[in-house]
Chimera marker file (.cmm) of the C-alpha trace (Angstrom):
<marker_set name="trace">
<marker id="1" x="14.350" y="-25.770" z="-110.681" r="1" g="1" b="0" radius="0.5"/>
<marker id="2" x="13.485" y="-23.044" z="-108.391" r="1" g="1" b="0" radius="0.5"/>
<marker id="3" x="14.243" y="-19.564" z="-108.193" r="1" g="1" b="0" radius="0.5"/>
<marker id="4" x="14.072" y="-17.402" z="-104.695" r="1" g="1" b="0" radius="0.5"/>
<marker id="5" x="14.058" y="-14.129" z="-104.935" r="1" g="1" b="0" radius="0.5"/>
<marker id="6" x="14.270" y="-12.229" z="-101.123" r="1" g="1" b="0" radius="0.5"/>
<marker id="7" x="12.445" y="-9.107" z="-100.351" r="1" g="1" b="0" radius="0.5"/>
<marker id="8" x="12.188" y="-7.082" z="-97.415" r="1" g="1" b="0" radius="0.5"/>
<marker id="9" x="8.742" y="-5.689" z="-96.763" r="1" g="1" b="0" radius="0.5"/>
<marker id="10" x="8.016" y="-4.082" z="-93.472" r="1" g="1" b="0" radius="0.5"/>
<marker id="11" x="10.794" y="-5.459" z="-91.832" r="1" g="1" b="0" radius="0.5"/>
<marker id="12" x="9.484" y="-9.151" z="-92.819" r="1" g="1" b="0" radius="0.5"/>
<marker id="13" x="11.666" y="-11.288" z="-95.055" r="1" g="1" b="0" radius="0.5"/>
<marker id="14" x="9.698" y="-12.253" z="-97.554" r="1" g="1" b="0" radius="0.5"/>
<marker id="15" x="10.484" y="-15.812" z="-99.802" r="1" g="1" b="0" radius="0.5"/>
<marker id="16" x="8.979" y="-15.386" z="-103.496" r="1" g="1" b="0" radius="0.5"/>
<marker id="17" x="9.068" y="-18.323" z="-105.076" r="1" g="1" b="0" radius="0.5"/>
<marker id="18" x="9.551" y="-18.669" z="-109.458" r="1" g="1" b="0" radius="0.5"/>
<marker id="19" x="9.868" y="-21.567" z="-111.291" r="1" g="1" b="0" radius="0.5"/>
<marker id="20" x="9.219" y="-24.474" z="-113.353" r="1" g="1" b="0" radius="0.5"/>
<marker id="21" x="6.799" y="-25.951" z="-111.223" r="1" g="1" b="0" radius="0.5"/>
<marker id="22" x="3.671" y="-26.486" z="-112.589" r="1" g="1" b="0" radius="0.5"/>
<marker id="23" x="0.226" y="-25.368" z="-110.556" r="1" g="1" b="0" radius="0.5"/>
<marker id="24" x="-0.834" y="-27.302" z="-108.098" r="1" g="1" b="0" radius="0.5"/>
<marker id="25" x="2.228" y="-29.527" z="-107.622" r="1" g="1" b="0" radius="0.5"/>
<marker id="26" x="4.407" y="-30.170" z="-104.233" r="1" g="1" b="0" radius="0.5"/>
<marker id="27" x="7.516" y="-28.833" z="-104.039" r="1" g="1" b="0" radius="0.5"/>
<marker id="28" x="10.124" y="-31.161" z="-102.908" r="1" g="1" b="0" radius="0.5"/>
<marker id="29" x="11.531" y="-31.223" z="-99.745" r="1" g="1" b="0" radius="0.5"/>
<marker id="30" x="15.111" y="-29.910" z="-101.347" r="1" g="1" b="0" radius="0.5"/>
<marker id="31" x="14.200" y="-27.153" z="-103.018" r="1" g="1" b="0" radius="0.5"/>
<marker id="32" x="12.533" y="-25.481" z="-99.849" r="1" g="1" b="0" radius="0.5"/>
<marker id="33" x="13.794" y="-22.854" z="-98.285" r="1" g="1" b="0" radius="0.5"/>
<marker id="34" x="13.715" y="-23.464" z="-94.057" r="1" g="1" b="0" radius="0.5"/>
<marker id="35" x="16.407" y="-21.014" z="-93.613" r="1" g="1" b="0" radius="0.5"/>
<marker id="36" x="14.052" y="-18.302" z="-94.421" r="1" g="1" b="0" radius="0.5"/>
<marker id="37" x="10.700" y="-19.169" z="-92.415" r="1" g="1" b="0" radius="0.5"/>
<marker id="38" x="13.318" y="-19.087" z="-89.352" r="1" g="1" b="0" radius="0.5"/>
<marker id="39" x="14.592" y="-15.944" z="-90.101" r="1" g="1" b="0" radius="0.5"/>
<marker id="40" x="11.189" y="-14.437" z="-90.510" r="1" g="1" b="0" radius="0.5"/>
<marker id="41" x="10.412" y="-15.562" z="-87.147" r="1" g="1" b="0" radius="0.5"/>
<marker id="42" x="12.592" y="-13.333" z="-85.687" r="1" g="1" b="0" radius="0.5"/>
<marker id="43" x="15.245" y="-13.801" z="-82.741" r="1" g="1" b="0" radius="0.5"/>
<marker id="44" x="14.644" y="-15.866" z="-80.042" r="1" g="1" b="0" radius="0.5"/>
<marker id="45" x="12.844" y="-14.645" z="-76.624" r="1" g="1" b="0" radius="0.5"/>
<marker id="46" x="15.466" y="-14.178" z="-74.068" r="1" g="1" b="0" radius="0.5"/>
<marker id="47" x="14.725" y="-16.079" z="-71.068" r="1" g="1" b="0" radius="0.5"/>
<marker id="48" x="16.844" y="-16.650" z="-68.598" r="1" g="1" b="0" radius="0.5"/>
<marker id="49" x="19.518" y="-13.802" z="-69.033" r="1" g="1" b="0" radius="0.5"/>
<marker id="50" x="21.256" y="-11.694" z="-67.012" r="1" g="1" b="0" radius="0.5"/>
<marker id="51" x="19.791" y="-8.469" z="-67.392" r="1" g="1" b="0" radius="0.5"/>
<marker id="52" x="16.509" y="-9.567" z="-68.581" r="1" g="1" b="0" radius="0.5"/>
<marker id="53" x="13.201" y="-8.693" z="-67.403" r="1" g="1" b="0" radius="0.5"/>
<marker id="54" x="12.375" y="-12.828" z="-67.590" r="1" g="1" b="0" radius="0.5"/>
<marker id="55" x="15.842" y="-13.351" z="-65.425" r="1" g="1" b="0" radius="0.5"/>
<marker id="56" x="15.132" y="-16.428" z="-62.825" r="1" g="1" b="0" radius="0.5"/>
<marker id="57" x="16.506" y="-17.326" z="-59.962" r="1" g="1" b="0" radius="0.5"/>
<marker id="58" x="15.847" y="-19.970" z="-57.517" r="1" g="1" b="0" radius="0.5"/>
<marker id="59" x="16.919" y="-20.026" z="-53.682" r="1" g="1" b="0" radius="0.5"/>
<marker id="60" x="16.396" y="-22.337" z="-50.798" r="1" g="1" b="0" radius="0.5"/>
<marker id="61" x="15.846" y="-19.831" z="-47.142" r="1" g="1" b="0" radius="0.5"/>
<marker id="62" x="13.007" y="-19.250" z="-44.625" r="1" g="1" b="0" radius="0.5"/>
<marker id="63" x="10.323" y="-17.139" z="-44.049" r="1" g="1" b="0" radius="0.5"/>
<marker id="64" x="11.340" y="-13.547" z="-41.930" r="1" g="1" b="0" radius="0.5"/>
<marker id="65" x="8.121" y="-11.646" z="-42.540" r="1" g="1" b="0" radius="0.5"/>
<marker id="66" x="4.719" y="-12.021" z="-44.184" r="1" g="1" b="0" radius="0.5"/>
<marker id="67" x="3.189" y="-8.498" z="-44.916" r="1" g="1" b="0" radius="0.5"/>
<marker id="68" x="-0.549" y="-9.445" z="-45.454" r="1" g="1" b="0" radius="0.5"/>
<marker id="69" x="-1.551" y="-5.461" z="-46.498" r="1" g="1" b="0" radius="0.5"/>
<marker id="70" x="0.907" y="-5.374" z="-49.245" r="1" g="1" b="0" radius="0.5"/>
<marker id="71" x="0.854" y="-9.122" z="-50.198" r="1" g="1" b="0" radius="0.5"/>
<marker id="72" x="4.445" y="-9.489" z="-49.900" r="1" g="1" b="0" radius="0.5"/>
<marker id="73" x="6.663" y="-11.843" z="-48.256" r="1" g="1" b="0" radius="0.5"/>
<marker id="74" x="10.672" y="-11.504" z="-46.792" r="1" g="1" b="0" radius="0.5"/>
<marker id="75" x="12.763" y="-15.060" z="-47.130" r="1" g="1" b="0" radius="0.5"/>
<marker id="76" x="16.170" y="-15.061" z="-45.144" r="1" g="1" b="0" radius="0.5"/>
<marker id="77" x="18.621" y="-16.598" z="-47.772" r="1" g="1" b="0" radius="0.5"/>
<marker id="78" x="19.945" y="-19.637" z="-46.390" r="1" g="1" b="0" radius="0.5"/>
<marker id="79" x="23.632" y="-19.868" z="-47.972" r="1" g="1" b="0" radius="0.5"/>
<marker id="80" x="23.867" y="-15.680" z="-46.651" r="1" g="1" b="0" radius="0.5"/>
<marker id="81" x="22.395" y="-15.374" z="-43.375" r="1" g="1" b="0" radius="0.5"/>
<marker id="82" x="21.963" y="-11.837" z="-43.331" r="1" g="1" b="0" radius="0.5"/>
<marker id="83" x="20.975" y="-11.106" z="-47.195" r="1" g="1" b="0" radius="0.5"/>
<marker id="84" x="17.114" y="-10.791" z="-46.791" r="1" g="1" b="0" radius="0.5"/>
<marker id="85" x="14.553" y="-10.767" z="-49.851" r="1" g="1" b="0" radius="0.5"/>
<marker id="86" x="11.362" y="-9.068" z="-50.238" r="1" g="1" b="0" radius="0.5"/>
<marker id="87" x="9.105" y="-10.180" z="-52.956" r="1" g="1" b="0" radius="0.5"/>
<marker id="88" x="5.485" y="-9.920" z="-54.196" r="1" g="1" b="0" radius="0.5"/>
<marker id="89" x="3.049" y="-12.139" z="-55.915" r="1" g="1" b="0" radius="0.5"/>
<marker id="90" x="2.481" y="-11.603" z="-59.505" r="1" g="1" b="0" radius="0.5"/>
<marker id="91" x="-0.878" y="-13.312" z="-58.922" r="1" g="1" b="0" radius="0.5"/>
<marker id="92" x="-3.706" y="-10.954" z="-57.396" r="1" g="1" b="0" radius="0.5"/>
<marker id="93" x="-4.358" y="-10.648" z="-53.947" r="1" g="1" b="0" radius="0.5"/>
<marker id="94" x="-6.052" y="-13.663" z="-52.305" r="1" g="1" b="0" radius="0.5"/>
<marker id="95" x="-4.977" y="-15.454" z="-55.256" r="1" g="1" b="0" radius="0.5"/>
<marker id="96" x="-1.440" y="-16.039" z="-54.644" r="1" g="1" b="0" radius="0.5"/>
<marker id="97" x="-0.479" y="-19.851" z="-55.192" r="1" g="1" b="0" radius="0.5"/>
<marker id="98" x="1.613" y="-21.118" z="-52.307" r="1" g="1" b="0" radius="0.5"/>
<marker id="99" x="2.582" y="-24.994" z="-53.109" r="1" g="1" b="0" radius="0.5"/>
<marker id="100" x="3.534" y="-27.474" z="-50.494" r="1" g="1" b="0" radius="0.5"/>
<marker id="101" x="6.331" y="-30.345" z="-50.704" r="1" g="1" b="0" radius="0.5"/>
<marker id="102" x="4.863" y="-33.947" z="-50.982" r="1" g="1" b="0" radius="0.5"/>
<marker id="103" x="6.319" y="-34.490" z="-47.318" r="1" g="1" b="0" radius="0.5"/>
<marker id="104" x="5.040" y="-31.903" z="-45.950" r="1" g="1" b="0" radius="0.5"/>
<marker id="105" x="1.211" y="-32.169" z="-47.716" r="1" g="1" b="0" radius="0.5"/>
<marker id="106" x="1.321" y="-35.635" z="-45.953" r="1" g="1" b="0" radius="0.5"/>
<marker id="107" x="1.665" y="-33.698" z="-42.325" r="1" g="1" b="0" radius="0.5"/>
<marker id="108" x="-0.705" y="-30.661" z="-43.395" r="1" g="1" b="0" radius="0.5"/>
<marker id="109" x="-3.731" y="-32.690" z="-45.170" r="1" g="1" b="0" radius="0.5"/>
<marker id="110" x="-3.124" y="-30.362" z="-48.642" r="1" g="1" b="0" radius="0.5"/>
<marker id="111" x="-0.682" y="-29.484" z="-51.278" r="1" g="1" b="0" radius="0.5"/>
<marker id="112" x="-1.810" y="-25.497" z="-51.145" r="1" g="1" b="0" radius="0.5"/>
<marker id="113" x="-1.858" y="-22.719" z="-49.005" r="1" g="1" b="0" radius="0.5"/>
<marker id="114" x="-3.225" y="-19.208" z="-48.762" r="1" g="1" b="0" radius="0.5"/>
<marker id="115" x="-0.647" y="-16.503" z="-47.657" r="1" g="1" b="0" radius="0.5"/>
<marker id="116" x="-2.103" y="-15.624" z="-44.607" r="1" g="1" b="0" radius="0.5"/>
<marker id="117" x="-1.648" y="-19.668" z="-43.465" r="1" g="1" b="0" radius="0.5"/>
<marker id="118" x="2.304" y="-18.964" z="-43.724" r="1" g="1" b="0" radius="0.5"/>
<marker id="119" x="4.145" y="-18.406" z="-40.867" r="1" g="1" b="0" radius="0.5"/>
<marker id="120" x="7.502" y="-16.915" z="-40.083" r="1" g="1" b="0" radius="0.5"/>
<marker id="121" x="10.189" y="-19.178" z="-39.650" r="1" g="1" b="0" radius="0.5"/>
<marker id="122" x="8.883" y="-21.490" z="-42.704" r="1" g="1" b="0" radius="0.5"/>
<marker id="123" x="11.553" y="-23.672" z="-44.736" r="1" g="1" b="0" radius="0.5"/>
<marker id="124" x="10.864" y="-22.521" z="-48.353" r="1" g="1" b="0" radius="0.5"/>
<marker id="125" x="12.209" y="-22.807" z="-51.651" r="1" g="1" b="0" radius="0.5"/>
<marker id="126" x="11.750" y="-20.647" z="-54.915" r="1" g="1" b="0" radius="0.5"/>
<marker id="127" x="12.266" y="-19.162" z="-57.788" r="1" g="1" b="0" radius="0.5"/>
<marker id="128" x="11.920" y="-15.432" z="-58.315" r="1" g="1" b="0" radius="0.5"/>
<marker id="129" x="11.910" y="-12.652" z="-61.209" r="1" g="1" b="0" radius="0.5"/>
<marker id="130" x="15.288" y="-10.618" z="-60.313" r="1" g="1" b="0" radius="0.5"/>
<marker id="131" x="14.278" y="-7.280" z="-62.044" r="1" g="1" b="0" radius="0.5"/>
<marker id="132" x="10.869" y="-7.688" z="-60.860" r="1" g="1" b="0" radius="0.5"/>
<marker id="133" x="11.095" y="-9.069" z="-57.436" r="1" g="1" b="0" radius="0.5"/>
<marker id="134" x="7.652" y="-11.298" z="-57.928" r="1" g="1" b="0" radius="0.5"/>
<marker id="135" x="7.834" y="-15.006" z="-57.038" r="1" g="1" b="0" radius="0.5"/>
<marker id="136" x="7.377" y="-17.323" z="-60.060" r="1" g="1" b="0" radius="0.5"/>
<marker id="137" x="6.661" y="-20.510" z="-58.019" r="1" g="1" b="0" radius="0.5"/>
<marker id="138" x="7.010" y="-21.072" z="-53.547" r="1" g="1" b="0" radius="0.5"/>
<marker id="139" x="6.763" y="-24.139" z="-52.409" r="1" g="1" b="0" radius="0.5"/>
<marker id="140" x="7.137" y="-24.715" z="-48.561" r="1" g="1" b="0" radius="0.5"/>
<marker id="141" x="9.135" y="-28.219" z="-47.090" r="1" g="1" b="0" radius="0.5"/>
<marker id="142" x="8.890" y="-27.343" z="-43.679" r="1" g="1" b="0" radius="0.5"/>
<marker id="143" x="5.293" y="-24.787" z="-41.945" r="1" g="1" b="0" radius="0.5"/>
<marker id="144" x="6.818" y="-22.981" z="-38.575" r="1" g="1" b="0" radius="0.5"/>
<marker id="145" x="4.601" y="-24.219" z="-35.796" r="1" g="1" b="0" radius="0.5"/>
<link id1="1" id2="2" r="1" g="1" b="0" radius="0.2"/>
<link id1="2" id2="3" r="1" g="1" b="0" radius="0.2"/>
<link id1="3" id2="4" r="1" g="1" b="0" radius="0.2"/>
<link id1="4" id2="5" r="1" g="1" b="0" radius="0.2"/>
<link id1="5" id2="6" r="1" g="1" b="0" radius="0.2"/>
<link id1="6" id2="7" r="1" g="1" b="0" radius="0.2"/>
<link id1="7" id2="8" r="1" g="1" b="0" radius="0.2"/>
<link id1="8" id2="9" r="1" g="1" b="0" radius="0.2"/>
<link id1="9" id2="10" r="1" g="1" b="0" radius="0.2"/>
<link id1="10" id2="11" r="1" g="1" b="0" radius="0.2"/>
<link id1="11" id2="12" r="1" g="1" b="0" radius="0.2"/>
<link id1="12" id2="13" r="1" g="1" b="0" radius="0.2"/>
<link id1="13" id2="14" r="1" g="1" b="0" radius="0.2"/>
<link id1="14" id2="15" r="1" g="1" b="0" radius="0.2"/>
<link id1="15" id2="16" r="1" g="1" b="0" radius="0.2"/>
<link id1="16" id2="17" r="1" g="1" b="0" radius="0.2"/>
<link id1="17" id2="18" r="1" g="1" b="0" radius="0.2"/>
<link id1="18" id2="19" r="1" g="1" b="0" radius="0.2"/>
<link id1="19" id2="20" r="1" g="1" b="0" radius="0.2"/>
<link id1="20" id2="21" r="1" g="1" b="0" radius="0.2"/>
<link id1="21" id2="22" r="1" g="1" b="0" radius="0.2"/>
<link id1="22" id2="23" r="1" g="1" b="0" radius="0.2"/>
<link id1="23" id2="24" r="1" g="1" b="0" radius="0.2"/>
<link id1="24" id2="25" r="1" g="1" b="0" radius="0.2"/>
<link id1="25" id2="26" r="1" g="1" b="0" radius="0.2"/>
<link id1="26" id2="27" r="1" g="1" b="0" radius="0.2"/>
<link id1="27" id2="28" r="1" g="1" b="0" radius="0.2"/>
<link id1="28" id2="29" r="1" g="1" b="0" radius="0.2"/>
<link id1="29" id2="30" r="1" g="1" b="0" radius="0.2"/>
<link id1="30" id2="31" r="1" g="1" b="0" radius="0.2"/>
<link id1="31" id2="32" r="1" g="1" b="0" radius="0.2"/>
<link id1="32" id2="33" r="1" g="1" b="0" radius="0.2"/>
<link id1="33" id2="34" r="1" g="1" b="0" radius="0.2"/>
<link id1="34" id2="35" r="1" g="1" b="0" radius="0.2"/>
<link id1="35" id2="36" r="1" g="1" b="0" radius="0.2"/>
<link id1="36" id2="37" r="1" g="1" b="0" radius="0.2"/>
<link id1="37" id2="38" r="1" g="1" b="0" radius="0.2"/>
<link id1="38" id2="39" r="1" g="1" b="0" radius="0.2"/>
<link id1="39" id2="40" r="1" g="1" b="0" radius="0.2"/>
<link id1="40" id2="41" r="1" g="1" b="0" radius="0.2"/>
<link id1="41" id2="42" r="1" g="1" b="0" radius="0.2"/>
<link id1="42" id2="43" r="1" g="1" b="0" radius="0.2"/>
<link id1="43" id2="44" r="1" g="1" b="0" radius="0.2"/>
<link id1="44" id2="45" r="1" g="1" b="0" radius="0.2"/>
<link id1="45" id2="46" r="1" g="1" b="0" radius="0.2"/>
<link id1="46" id2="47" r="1" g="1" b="0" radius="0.2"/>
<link id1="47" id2="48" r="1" g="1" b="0" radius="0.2"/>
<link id1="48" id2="49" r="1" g="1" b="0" radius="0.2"/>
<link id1="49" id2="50" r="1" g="1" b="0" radius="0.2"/>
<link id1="50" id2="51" r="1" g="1" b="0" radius="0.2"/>
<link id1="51" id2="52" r="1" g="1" b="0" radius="0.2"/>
<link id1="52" id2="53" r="1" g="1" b="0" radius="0.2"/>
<link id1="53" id2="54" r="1" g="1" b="0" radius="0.2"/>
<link id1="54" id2="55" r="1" g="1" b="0" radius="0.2"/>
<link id1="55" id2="56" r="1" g="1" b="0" radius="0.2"/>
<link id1="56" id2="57" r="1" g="1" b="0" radius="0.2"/>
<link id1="57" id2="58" r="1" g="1" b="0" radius="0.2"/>
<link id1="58" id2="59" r="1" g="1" b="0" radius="0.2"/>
<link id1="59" id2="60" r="1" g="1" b="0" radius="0.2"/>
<link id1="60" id2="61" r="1" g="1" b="0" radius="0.2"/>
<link id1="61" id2="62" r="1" g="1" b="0" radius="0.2"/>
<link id1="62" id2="63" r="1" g="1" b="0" radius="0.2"/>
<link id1="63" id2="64" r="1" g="1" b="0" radius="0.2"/>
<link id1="64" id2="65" r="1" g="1" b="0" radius="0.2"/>
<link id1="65" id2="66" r="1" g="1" b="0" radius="0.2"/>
<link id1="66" id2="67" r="1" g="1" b="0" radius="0.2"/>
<link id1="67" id2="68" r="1" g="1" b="0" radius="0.2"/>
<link id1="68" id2="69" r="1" g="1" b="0" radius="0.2"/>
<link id1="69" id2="70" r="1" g="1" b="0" radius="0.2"/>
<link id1="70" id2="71" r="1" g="1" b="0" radius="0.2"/>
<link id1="71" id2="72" r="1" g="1" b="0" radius="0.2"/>
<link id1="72" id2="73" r="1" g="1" b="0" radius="0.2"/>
<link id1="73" id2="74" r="1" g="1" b="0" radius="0.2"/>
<link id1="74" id2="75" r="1" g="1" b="0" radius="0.2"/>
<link id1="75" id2="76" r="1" g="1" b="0" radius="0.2"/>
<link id1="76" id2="77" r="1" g="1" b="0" radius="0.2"/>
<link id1="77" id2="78" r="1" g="1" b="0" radius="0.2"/>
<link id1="78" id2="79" r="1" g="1" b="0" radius="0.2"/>
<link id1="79" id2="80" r="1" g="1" b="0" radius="0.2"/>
<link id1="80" id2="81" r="1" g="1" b="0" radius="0.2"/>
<link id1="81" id2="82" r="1" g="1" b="0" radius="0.2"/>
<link id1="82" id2="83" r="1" g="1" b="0" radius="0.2"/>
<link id1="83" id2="84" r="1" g="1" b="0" radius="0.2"/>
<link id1="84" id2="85" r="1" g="1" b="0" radius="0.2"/>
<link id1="85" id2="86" r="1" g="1" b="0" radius="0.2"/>
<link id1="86" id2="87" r="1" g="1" b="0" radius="0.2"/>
<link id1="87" id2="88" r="1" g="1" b="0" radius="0.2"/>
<link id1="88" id2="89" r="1" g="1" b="0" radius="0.2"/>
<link id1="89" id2="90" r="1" g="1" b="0" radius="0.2"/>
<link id1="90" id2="91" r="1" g="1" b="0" radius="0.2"/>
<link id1="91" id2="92" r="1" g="1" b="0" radius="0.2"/>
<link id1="92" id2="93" r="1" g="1" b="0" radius="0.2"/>
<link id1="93" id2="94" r="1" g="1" b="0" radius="0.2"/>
<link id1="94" id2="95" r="1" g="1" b="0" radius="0.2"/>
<link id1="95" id2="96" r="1" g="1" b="0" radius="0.2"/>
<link id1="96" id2="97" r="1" g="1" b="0" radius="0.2"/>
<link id1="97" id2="98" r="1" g="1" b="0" radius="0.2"/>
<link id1="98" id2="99" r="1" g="1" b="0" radius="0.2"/>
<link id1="99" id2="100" r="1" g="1" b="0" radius="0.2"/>
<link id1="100" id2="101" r="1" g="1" b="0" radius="0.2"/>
<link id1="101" id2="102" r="1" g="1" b="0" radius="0.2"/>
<link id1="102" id2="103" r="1" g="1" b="0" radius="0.2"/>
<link id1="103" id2="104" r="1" g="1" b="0" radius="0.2"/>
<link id1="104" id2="105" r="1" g="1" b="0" radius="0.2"/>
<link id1="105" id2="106" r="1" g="1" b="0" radius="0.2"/>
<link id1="106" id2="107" r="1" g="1" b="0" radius="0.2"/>
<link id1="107" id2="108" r="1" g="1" b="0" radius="0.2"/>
<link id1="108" id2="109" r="1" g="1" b="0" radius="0.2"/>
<link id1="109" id2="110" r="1" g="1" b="0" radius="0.2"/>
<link id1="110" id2="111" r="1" g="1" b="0" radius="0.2"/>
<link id1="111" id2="112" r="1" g="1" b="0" radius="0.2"/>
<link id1="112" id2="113" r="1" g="1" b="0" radius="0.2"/>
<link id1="113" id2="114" r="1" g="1" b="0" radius="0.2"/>
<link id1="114" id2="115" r="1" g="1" b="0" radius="0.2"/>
<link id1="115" id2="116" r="1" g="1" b="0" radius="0.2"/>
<link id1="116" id2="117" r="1" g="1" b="0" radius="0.2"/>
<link id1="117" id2="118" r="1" g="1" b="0" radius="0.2"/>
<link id1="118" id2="119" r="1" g="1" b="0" radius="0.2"/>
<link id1="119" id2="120" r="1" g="1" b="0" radius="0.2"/>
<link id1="120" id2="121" r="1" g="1" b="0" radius="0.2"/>
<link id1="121" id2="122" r="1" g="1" b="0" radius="0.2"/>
<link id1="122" id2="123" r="1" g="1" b="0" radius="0.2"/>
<link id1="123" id2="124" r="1" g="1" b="0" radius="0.2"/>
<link id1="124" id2="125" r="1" g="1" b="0" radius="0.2"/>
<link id1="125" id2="126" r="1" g="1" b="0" radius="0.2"/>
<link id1="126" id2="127" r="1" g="1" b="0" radius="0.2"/>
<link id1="127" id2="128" r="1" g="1" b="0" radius="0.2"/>
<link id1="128" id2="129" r="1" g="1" b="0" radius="0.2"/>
<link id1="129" id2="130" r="1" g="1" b="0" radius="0.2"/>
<link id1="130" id2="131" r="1" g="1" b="0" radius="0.2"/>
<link id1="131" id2="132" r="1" g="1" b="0" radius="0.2"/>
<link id1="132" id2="133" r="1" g="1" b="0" radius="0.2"/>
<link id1="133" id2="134" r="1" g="1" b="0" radius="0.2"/>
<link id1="134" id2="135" r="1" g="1" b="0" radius="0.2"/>
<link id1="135" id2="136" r="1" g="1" b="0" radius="0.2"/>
<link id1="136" id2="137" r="1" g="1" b="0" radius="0.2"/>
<link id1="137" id2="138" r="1" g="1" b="0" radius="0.2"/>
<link id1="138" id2="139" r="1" g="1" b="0" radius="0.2"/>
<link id1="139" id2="140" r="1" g="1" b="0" radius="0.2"/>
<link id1="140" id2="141" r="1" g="1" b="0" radius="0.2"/>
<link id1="141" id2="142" r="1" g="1" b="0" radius="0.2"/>
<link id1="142" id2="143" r="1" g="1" b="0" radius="0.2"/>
<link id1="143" id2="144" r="1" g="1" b="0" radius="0.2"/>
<link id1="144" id2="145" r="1" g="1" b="0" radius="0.2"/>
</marker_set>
């Protein structure tokens, strides 16, 4: 038979374990304590709130502007034609990662491109850090001739 006694040390719960046990043998499965390690763990990260720095949000629009000195771009929403977005790259300049659709790497000959190859007028869809306003991933179905 165990005995758990519960301290807080620093803020960390802390599991001290007493008993009959002898040294050197396994506990059984019952007589752990998984509550515990879980609560020592701490809460959970929030991703994906409202409110939250990690917040996502994905939306289907077109390019309106590509502003290579500040790296960023402007994507007309497509469900509200005159809401436009402008976001930046969290990635550093020249390294921004611009995907393309499987359709449209078939017509383009590759599956990346660099932010100066993207044109106005571009069928895009993506998904964006609200409180941010940095694009988490782009990836463009249809390049603007």
């Amino acid at each position: 038979m165990l005995m758990n006694l519960t301290r807080l040390v620093g803020g960390v719960c802390m599991v001290l374990a007493m008993g009959a046990w002898p040294a050197g043998a396994q506990v059984p499965s019952s007589e752990r304590n998984h509550e515990s390690n879980q609560a020592s763990r701490g809460p959970a990260a929030p991703l994906n709130r409202q409110g939250s720095v990690l917040a996502i949000v994905k939306l289907k629009g077109s390019i309106a502007k590509v502003d290579l000195e500040r790296r960023t771009i402007t994507v007309a929403v497509k469900k509200k034609k005159d809401r436009e977005i402008e976001l930046a790259f969290s990635q550093p300049a020249g390294k921004e990662q611009i995907d393309v659709s499987k359709k449209a790497a078939k017509l383009l000959g590759k599956k990346n491109l660099e932010l100066e190859e993207l044109k106005p007028g571009s069928t895009v869809h993506l998904r964006y850090y609200t409180s941010l306003m940095q694009v988490m991933d782009l990836v463009v179905e249809q390049l603007a001739r």
